[in-house]
C-alpha positions in Angstrom: 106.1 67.2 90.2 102.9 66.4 92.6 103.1 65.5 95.8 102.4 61.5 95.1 105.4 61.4 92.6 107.4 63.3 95.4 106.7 60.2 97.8 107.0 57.6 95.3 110.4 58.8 93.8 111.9 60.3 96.8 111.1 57.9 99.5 112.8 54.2 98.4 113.0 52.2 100.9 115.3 52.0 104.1 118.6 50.0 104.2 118.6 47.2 106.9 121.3 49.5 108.5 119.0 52.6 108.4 116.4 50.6 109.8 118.5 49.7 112.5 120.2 52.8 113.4 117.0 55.1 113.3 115.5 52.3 115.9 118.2 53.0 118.2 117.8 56.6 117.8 114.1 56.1 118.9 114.5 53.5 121.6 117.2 55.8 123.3 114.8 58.9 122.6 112.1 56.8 124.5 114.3 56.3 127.4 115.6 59.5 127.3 112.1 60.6 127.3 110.7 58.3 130.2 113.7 59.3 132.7 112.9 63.0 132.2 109.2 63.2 132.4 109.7 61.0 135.6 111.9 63.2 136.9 109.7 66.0 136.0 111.9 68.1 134.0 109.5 67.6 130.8 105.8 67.1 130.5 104.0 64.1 128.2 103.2 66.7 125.4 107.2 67.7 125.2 108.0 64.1 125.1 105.9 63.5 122.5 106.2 66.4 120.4 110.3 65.8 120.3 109.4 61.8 119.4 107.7 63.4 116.6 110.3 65.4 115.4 112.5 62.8 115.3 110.3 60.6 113.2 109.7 63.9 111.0 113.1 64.4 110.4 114.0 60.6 110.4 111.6 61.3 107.1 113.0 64.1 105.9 116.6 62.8 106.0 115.9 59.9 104.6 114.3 61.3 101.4 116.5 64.3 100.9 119.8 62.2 101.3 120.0 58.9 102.7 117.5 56.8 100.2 119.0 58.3 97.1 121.7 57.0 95.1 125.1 58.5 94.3 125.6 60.1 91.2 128.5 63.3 91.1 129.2 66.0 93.4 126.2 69.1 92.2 126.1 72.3 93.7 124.7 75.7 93.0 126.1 78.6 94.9 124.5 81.6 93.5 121.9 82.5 96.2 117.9 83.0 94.9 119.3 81.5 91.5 116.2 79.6 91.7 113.7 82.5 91.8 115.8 84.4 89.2 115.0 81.1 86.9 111.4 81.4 87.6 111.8 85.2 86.7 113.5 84.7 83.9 111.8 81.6 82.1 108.7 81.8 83.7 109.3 78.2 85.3 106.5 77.0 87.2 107.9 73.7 88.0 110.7 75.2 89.6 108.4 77.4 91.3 106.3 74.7 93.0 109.8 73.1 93.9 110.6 76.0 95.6 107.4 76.0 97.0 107.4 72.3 98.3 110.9 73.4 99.8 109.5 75.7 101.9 107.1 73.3 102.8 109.6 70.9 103.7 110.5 71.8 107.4 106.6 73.7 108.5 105.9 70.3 110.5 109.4 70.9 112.3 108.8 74.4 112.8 105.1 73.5 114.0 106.4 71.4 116.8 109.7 73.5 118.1 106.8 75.3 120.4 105.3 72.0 122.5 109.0 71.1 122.7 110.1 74.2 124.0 106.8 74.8 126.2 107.0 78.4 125.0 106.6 80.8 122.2 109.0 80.1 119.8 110.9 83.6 118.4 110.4 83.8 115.2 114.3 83.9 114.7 114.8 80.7 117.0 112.6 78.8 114.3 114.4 80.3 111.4 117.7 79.4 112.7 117.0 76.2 113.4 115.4 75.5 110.2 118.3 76.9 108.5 120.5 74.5 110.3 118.8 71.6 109.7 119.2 72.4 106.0 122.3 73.0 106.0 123.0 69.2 108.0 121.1 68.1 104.8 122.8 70.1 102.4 126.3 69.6 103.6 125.3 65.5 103.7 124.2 65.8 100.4 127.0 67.6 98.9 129.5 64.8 101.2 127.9 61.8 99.9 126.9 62.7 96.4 123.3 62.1 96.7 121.6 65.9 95.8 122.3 69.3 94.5 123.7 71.4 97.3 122.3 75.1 97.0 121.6 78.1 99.6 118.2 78.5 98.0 117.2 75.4 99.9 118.3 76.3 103.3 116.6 80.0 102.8 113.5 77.9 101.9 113.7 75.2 104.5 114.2 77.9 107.2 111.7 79.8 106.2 109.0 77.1 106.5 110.4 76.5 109.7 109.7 79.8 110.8 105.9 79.8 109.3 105.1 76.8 111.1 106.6 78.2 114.4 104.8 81.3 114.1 101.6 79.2 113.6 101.5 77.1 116.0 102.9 80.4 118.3 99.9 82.0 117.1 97.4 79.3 117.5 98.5 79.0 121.2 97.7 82.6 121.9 94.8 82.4 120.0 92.9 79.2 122.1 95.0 80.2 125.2 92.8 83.5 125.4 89.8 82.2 124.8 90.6 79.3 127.9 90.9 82.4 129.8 87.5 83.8 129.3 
């Protein structure tokens, strides 16, 4: 699967009433926003960086569980199934899957430092990548619409924690060399 059938097949369009209720998500994030940077308890780059990540994951939720149809309740609950798949039968489509997965939440990881204002631990990023798979996983498995499995929320979390330490690392990285 390439990365223009992922977007074509995985992204149908919003409902009317996920149109709606992810506009009121934003417009109360905006306010939100406006009332703490005048207050000055966040600057313009935190405000921005958390609109982003809710856009992101506005996204990510809508391909991974709200635009897809219902079919029967799927789960896999053997953990690294997946890899031992790939192992076994030499699976390279499952392997880019896998792959793409841990993908999946880098942008969210990426940003957890500007909203933060701080390095990021490596562990904060994994744990929150981990949890916002498992919101997805546990949404999917509720409504039907996707396999559940722990091999996603090991994946998601770990390209949480690679963006994190990126961006962590690219802030140290230009921050020293502001300082010469």
């Amino acid at each position: 699967m390439d990365i223009y059938q992922i977007l074509t097949e995985y992204n149908n369009p919003w409902s009317s009433r996920e149109i709606f209720c992810f506009s009121c998500i934003m417009v109360i994030a905006v306010i939100m926003m406006i009332y703490l940077i005048r207050k000055e308890k966040m600057n313009k780059l935190q405000a921005a960086a958390i609109l982003a990540e809710l856009v992101f994951l506005g996204i990510v939720f809508g391909s991974t569980v709200f635009t897809r149809t219902g079919s029967v309740r799927q789960y896999e609950l053997i953990p690294f199934w997946s890899w031992s798949a790939i192992l076994r039968y030499h699976d390279m489509e499952l392997l880019k899957e896998n792959l793409l997965n841990c993908m999946l939440l880098l942008p969210a990881g990426a940003l957890l430092p500007l909203i933060m204002n701080r390095k990021v631990k490596w562990q904060e990023a994994l744990v929150f990548g981990v949890l916002i798979s498992a919101t997805i996983e546990m949404s999917q498995l509720i409504t039907m619409r996707g396999l559940f499995e722990w091999d996603d929320m090991i994946h998601n979390g770990l390209g949480c924690m690679v963006g994190a330490v990126l961006v962590n690392w690219m802030i140290g990285f230009f921050g020293k060399k502001d300082e010469r």
